[in-house]
N, C-alpha and C positions, 0 to 999 in steps of 0.2 A: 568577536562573536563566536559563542560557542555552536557545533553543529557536531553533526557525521554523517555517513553513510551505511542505509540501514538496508537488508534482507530480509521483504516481509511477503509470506507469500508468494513465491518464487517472482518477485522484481525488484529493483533496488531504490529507494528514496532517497535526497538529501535530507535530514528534518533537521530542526532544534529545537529549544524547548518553547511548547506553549501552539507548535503549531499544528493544525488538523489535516488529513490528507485523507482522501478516499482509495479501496484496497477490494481487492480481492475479500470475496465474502469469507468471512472466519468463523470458527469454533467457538469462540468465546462469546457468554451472554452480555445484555448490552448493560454498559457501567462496570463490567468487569474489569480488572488490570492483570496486565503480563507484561513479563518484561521477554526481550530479545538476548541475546547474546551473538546473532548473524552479525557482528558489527565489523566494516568493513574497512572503512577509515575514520575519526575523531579529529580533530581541532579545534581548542579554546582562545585563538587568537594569537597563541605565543608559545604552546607548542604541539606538535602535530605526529598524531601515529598512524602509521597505514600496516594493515594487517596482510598477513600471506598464508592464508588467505585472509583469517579472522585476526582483529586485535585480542590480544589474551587481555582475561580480566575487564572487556568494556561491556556494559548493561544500559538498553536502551527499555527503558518503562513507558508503558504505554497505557491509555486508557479508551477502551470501546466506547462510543457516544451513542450511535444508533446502524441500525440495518436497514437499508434501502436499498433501491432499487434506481439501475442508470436511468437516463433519459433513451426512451424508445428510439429505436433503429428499424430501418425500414430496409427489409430485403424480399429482393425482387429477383425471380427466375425467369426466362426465356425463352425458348426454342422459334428458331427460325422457321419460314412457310409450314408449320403446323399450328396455328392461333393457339400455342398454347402460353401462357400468362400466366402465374402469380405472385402474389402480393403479401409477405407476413410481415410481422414486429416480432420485437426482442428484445428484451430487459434484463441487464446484465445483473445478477444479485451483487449488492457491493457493501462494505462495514467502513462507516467514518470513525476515525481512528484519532486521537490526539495525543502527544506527544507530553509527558508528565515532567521523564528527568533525563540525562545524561551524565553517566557516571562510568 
């Protein structure tokens, strides 16, 4: 099974090809592709490179799906013996992201 480990966004993922992950919201329009070069380790099963930092010459292609938005979060303030209370949401902006090629 081929995979790696990829640098997107300042976090790391494991992907390989074919699969979808959601990310930190990007630059890029949606259906767009780019590739990475953050590639941090690779393995196709049988043989394996780990980068120091980066593998040289490894390219992870990607392709933008859509822009959305997390699932709503609910944060709440406090203050003791002053009634004071509130209550907001927050929706993180995020880009699903699928995985093209590894090479």
């Amino acid at each position: 099974m081929k995979y790696a480990v990829v640098q997107l966004a300042g976090k790391q993922y494991k992907v390989s090809e074919g699969d979808k992950l959601s990310t930190n919201r990007l630059s890029h329009a949606e259906g767009a592709e780019f590739t990475s070069n953050d590639v941090l380790f690779v393995t196709d099963g049988k043989k394996t490179e780990v980068g120091l930092p980066l593998v040289k010459d490894a390219k992870v292609k990607f392709k933008v799906v859509a822009h959305e938005k997390s699932d709503k979060l609910r944060v709440a303030t406090y203050h003791a013996k002053s009634r004071y209370r509130r209550v907001r949401g927050h929706r993180q902006h995020e880009s699903l992201v699928e995985v093209v090629s590894i090479g």
